[in-house]
Each structure stands twice: as C-alpha cells, then as structure tokens.
Backbone as CSV, one residue per row, in Angstrom:
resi,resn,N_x,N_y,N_z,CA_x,CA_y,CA_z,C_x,C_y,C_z
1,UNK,-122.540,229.491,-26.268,-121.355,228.811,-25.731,-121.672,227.354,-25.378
2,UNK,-122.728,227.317,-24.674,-123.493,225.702,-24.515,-123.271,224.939,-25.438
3,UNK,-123.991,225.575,-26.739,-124.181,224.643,-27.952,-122.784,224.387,-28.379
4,UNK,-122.204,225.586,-28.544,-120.903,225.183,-29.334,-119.776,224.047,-28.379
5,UNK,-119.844,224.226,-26.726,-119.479,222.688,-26.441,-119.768,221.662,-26.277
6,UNK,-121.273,221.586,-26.497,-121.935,220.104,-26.814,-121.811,220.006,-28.429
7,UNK,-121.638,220.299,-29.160,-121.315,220.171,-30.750,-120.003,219.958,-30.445
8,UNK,-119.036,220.680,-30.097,-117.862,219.610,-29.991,-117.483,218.479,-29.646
9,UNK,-118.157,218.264,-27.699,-117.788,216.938,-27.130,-118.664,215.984,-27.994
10,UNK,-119.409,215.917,-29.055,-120.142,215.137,-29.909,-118.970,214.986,-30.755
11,UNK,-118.926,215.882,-31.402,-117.865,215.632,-32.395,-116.297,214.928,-31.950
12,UNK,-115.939,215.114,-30.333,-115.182,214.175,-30.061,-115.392,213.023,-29.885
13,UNK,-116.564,212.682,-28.948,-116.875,211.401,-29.090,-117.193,210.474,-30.531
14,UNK,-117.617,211.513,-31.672,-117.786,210.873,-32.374,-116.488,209.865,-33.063
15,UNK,-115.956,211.221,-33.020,-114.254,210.959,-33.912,-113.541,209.605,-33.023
16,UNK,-113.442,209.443,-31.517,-113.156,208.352,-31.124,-113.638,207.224,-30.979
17,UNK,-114.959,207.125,-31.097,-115.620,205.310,-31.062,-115.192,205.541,-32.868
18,UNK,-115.176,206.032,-33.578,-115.015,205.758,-35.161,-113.311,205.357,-35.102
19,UNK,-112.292,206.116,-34.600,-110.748,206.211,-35.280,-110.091,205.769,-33.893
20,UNK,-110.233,205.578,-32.967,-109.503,205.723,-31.445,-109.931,204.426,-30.745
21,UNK,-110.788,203.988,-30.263,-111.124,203.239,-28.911,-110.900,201.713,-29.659
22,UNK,-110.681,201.388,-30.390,-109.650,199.870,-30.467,-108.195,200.188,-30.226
23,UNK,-107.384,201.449,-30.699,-106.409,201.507,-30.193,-106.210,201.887,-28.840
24,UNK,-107.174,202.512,-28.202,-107.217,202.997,-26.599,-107.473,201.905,-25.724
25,UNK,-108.534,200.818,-26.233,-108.030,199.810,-25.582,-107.200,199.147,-25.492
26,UNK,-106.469,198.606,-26.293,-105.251,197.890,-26.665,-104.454,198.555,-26.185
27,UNK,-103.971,199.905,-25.824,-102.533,200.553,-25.147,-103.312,200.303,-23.460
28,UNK,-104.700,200.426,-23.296,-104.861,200.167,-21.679,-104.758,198.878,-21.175
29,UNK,-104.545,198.157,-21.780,-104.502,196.430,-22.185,-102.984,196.475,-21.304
30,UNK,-102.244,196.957,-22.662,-100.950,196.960,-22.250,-100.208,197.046,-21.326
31,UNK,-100.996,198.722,-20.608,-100.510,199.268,-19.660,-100.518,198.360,-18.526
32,UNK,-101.691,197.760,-18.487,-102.031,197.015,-16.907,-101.263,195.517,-17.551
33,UNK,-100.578,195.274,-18.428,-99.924,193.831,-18.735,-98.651,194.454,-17.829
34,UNK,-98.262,195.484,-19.195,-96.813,196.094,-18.087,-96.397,196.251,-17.191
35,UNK,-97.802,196.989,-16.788,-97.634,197.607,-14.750,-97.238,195.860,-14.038
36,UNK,-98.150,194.725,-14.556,-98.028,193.422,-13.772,-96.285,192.936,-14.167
37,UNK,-95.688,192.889,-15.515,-95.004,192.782,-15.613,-93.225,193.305,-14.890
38,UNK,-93.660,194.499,-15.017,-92.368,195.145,-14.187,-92.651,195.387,-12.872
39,UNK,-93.728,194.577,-12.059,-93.961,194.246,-10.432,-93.076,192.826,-10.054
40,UNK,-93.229,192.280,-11.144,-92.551,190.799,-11.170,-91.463,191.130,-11.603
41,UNK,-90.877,191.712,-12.570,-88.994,191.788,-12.181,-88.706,192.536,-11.503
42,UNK,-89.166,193.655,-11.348,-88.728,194.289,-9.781,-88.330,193.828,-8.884
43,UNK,-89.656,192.638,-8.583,-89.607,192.057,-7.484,-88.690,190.848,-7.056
44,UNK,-88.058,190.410,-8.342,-87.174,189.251,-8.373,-85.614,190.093,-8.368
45,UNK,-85.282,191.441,-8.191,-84.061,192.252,-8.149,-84.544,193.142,-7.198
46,UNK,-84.136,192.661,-5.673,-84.479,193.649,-4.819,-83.308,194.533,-4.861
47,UNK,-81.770,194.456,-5.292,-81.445,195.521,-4.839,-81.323,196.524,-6.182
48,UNK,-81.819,196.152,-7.409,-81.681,197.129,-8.716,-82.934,197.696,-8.245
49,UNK,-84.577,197.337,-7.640,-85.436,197.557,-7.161,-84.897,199.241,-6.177
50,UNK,-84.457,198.954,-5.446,-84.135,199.901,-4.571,-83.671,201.260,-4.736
51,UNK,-82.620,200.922,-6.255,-81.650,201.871,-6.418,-82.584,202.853,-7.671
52,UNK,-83.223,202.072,-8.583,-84.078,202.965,-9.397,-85.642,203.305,-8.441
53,UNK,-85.553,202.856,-7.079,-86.861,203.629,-6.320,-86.098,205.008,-5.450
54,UNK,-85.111,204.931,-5.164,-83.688,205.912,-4.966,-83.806,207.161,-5.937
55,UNK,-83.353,206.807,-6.666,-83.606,207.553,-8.000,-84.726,208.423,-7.602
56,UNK,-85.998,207.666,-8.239,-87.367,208.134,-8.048,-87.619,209.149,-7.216
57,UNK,-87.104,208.745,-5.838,-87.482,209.561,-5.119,-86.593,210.897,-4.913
58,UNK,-85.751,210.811,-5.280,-84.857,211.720,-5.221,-85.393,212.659,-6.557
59,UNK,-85.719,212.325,-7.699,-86.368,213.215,-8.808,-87.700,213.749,-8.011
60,UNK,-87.881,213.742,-7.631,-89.347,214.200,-6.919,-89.041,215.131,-5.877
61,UNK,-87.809,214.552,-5.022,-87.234,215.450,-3.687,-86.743,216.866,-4.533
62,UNK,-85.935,216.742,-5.796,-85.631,217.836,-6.694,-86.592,219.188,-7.026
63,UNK,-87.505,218.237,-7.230,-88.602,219.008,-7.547,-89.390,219.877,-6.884
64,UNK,-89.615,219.799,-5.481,-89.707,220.344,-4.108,-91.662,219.717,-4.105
65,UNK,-91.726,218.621,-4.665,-93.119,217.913,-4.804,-93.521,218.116,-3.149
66,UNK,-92.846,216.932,-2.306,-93.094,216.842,-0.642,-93.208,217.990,0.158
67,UNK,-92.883,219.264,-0.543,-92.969,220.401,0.427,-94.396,221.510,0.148
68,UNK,-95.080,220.451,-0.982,-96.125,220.985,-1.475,-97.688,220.315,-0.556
69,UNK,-98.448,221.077,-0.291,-99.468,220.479,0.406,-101.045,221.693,-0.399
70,UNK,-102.291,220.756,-0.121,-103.430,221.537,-0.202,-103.242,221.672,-1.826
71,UNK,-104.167,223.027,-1.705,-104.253,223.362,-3.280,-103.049,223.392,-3.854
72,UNK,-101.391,223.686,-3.023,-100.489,224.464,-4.359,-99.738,222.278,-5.296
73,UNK,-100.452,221.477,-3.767,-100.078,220.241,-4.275,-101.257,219.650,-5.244
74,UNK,-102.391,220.300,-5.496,-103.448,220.130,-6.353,-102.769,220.623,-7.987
75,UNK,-102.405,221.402,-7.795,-101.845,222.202,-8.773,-100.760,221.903,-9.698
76,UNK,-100.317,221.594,-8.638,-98.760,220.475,-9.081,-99.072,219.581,-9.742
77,UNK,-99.827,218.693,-9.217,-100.384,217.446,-9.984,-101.211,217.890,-11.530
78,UNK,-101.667,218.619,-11.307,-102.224,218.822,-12.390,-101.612,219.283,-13.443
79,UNK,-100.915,220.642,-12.986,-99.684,220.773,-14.303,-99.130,219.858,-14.456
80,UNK,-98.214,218.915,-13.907,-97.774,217.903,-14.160,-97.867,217.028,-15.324
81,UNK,-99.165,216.223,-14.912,-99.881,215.494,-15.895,-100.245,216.304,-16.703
82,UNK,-100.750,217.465,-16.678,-101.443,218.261,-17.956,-100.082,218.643,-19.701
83,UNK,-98.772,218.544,-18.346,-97.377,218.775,-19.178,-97.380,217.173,-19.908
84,UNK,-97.645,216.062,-19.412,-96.833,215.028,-19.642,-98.047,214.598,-20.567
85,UNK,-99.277,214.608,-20.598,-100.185,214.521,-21.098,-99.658,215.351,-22.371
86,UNK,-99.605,216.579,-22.875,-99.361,217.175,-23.901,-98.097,217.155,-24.296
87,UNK,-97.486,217.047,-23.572,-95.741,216.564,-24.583,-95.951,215.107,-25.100
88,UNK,-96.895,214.033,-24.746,-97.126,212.896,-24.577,-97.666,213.192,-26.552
89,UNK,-98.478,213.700,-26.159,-99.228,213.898,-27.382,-98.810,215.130,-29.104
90,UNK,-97.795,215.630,-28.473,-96.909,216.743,-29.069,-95.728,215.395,-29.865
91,UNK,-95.477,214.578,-28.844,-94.279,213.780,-29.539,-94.887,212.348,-31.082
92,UNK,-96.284,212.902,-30.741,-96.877,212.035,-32.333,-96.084,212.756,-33.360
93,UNK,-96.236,214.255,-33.239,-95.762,215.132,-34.793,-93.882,214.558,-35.038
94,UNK,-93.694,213.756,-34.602,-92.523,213.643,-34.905,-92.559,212.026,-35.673
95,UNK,-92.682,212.095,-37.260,-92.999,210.852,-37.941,-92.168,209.359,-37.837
96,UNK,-92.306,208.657,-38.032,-92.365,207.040,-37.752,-91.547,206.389,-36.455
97,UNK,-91.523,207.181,-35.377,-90.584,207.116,-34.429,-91.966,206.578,-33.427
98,UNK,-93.116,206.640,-33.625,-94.070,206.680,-32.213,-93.784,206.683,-30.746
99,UNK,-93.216,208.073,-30.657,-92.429,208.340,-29.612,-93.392,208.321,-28.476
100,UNK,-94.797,208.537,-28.232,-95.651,208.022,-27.307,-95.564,206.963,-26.707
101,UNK,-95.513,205.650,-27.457,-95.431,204.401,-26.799,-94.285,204.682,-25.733
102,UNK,-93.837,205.544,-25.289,-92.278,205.317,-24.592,-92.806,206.533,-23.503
103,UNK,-93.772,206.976,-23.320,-94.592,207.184,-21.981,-95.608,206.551,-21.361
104,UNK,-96.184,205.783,-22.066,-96.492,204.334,-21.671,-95.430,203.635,-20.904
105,UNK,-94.527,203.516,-21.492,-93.508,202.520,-20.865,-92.956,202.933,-19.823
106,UNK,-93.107,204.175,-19.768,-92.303,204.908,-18.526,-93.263,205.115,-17.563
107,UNK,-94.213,205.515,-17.659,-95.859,205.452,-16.481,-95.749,203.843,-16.098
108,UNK,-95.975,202.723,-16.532,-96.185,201.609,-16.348,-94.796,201.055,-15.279
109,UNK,-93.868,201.743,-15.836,-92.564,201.442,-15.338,-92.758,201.610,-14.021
110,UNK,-92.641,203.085,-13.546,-92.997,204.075,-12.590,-94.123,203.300,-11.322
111,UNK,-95.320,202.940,-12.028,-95.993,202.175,-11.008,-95.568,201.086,-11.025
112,UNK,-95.088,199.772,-12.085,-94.686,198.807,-11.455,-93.510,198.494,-10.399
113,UNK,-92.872,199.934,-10.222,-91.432,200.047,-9.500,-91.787,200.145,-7.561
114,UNK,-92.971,201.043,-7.988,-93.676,201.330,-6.529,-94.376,200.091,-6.369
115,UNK,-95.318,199.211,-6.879,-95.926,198.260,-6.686,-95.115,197.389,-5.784
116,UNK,-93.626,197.227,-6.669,-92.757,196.089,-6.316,-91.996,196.379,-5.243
117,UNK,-91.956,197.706,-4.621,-91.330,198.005,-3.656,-92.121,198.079,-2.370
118,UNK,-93.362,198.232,-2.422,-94.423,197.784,-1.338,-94.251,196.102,-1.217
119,UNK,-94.140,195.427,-2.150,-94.426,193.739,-1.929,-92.744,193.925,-0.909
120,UNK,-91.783,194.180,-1.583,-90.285,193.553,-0.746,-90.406,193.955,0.422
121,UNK,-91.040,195.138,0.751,-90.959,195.958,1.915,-92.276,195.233,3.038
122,UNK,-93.423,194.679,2.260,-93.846,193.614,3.265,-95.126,194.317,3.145
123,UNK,-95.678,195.497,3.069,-96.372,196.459,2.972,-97.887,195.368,2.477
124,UNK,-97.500,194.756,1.169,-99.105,194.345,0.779,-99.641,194.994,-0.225
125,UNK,-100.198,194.744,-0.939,-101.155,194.884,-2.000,-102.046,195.912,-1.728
126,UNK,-103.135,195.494,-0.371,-104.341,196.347,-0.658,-103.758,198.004,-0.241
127,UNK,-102.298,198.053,0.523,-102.133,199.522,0.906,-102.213,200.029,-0.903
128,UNK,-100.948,199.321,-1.465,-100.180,199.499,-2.718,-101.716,200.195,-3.400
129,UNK,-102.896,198.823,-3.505,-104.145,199.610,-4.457,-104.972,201.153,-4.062
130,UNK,-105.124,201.088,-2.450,-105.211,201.874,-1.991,-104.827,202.806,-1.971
131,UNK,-103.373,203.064,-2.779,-102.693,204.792,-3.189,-102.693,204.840,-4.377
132,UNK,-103.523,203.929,-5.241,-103.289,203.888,-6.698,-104.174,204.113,-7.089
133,UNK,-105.767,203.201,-7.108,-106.616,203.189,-7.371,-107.307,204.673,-7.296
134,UNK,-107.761,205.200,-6.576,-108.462,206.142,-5.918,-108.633,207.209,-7.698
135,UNK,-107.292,207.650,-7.413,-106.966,208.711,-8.657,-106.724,207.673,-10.089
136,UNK,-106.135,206.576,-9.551,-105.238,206.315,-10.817,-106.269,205.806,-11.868
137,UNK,-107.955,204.887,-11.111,-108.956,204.986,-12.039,-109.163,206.408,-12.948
138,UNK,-109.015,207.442,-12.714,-109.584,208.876,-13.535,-108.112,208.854,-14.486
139,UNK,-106.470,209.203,-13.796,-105.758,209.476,-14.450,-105.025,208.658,-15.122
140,UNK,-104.982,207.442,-15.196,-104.477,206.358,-16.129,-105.253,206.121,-17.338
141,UNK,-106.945,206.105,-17.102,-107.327,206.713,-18.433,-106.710,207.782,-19.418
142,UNK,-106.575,208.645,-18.290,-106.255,209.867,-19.214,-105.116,210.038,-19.931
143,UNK,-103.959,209.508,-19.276,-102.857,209.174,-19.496,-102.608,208.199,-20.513
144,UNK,-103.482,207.275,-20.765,-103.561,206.101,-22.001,-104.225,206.995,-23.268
145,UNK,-105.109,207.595,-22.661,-105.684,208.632,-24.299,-104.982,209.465,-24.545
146,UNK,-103.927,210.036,-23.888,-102.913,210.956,-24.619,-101.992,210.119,-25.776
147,UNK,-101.314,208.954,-24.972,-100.906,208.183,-25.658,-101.755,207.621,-26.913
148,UNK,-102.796,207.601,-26.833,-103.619,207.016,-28.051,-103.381,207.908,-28.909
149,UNK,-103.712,209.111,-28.625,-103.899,210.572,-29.514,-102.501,210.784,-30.462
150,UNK,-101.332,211.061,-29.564,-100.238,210.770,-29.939,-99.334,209.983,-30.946
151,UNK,-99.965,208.716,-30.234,-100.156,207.593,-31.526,-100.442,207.455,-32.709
152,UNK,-102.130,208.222,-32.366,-102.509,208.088,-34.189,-102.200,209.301,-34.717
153,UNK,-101.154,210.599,-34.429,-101.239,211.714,-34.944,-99.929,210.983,-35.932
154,UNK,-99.258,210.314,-34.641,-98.108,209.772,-35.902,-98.320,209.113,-36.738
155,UNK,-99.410,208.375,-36.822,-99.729,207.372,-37.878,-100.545,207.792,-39.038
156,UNK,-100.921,209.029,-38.621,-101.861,209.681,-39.669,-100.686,210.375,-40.731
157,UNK,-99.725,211.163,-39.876,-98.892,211.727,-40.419,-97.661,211.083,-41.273
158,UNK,-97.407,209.808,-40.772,-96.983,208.716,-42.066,-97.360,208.284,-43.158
159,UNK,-98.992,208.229,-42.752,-99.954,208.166,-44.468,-99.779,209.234,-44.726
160,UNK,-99.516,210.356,-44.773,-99.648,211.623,-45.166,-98.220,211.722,-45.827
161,UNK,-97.304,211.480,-45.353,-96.087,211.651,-45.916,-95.588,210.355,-46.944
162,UNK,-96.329,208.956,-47.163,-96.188,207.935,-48.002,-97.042,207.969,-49.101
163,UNK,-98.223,209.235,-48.585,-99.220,209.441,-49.427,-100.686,208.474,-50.228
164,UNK,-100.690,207.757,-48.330,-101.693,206.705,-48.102,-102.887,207.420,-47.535
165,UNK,-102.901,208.620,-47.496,-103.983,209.170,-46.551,-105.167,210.013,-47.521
166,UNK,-106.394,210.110,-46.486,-107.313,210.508,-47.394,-106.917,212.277,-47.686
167,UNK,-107.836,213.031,-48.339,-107.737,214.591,-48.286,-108.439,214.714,-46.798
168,UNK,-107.736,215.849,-46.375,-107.869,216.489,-45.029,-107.755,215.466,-43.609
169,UNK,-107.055,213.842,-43.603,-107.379,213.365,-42.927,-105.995,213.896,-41.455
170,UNK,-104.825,214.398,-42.006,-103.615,214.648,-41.082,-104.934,216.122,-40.033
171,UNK,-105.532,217.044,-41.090,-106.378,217.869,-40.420,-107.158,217.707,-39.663
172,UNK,-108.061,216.827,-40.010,-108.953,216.237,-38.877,-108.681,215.533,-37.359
173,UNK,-107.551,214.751,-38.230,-106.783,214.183,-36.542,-106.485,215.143,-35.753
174,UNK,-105.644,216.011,-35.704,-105.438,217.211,-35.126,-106.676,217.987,-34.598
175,UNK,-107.374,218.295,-35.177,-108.427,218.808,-34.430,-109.359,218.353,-33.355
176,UNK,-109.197,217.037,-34.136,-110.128,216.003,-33.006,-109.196,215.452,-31.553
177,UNK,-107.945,215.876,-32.284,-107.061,215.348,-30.839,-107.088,216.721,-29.691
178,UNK,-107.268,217.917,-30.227,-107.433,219.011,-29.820,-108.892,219.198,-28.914
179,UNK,-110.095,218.392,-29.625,-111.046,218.754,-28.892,-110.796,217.664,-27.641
180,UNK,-110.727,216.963,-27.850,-110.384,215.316,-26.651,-109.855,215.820,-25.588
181,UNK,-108.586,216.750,-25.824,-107.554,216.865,-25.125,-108.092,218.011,-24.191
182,UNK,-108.956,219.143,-24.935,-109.236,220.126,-23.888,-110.965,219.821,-23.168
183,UNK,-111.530,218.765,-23.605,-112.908,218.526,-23.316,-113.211,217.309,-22.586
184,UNK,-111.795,216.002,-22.807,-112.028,215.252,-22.241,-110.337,214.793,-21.336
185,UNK,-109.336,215.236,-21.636,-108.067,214.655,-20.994,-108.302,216.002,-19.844
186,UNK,-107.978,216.876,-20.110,-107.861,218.479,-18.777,-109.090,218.461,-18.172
187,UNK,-110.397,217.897,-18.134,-110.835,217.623,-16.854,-110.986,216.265,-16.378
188,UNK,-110.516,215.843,-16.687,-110.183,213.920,-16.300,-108.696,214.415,-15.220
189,UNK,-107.630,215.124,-15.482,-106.335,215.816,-15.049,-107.023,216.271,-14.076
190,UNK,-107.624,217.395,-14.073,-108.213,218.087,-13.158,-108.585,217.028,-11.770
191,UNK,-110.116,216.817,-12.131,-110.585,215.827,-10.766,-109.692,214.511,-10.280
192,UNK,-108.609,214.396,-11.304,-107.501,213.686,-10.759,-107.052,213.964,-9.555
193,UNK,-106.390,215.106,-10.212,-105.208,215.766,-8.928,-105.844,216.368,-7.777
194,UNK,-107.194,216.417,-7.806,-107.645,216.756,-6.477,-108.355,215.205,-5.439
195,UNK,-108.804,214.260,-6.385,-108.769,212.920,-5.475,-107.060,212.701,-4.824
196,UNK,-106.494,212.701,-6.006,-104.526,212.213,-5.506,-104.785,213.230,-4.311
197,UNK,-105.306,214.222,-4.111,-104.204,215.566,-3.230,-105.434,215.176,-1.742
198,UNK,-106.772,215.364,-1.937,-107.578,215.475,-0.747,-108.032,213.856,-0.551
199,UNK,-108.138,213.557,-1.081,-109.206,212.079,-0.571,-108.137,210.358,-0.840
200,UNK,-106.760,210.047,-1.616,-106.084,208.977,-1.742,-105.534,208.896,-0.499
201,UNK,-105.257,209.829,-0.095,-104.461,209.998,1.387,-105.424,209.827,2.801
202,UNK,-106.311,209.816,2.183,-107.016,209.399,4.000,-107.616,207.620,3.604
203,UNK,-108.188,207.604,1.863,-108.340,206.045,1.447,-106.791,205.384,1.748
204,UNK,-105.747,206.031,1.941,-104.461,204.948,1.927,-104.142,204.304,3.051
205,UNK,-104.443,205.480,4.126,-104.456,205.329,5.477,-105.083,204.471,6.328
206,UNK,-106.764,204.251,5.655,-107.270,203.475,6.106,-107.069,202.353,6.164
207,UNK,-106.497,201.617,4.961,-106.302,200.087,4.339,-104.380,200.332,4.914
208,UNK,-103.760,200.832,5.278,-102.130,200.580,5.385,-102.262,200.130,6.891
C-alpha cells in the first residue's frame, strides 16, 4: 500500500511540474490580482458593498453554518470545499465553455467582498489578514488547483474533440487529475478546515 502511494504521488507530481504549474501559477496570479481588484470596487460602492455582503451572509445563515461549532464545523468546511473543489473540477468535462474560470471568479469575489467590508467598517487590514491567511495559505492553493485541473480537463477535451490531441492524452489527464485530487487537493481540504475551525479564530482575535 506504501509503495503503491508513493508511485502515485510521483506520478502526480510528475504529471504537474510537466502539464500544470505554468497554468497553476497564472490562475494564482490572478486570483490575488482579483481578490485586490474587487477590494477596490467594493470599496468605492459602499452601499452595493453592503447589500451583496447581506446576501452573503444570509446564504450562510440558510445553511445553518453559525450554529455549527468544533468538529461538526470541521466537517462542514471540509465537505464544503471538498464539494466545490470537485464540482470545480467536474465542470472541465463540459467542452469549450471553461466553466472553472467562473469559481475563480466567484472565490476571489467572495474574499474581495469581505476584504472591502472590513476597510468601510474601519476594522483594518491586519484583522481582515488575520481571518484569511491562517487557512486561506493551505486552501486557496487548493482551490486554484482544482481550478487548474478543471481547466486543463477542458482543454484536453477540445483537442480531443478538434482532433489536436495525442493518443491517450484526454486519458491521462483524467487520471492524473484524479490522483492530485485525492493525494494532494483532500488533504490540503482537510488540514484546512481544521486551522479555519480551531486555530484562525483565536489568530483573529489576537490582531482584531
């Protein structure tokens, strides 16, 4: 069992410094352009600011997120992302649409909305990094490599259907997005949602 998951996480790593990590950088590029970007119009529309942080919170109040604490809020988080992470990456198979890029846009959105609502509210920066950072170093990675994965499943699957692609290459992507996803995105998810759940909350406290 050893061998056979060190022969895989090889074979993932291999498959991504070869086919992946120029595009994984370039969407993490993005992300942190975006996140800066929609802090600054946010922040110049305090009251459209308000009404889509309204929103927000009210999708979350739906959800019964705030009434969750300890492990069953560990849990939460993790399915969560583990859902949005794999629908993230499920929406490549759907050809020339790169329906991924548009959870990017919506994660980036999401934090630049909170960012910008700490600045109007007077709050400050270092609280704002202080509830972000902690987790969001582990799960914004992770969250950008779904999107990567996603990405190139669609792009593989366009050569495949224009009939630009090599033999077995739509196969390989898939598999390799498969090993990534259960060897390197679901425990990146994992030790996420337990920094977000036990340890962001006493780092937030300190610096607010």
């Amino acid at each position: 069992m050893k061998k056979f998951i060190i022969r895989e996480w090889n074979s993932a790593g291999n498959y991504f410094f070869k086919n992946l990590k120029q595009t994984y950088d370039i969407y993490l590029s993005i992300f942190v352009v975006l996140v800066i970007v929609n802090v600054m119009l946010f922040q110049n529309n305090p009251q459209m600011t308000e009404a889509y942080y309204k929103e927000l919170v009210t999708l979350f109040q739906g959800k019964d997120i705030l009434d969750n604490t300890g492990l069953s809020l560990w849990f939460w988080i993790f399915i969560n992302n583990l859902w949005a992470g794999g629908l993230t990456i499920a929406a490549g198979f759907i050809p020339f649409l790169f329906l991924p890029n548009f959870s990017l846009l919506s994660n980036a959105t999401i934090v630049g909305l909170i960012g910008a609502v700490y600045q109007i509210n007077g709050v400050g920066w270092i609280p704002f990094l202080a509830g972000i950072l902690p987790h969001g170093v582990i799960e914004i990675p992770a969250l950008v490599l779904s999107v990567t994965l996603g990405a190139h499943i669609c792009y593989v699957l366009v050569k495949t259907i224009i009939k630009k692609n090599f033999k077995g290459e739509l196969k390989q992507a898939i598999f390799a997005s498969l090993r990534i996803f259960f060897l390197w995105i679901i425990p990146l998810f994992i030790i996420a949602a337990f920094i977000e759940t036990f340890m962001t909350p006493i780092i937030f406290k300190a610096f607010s």
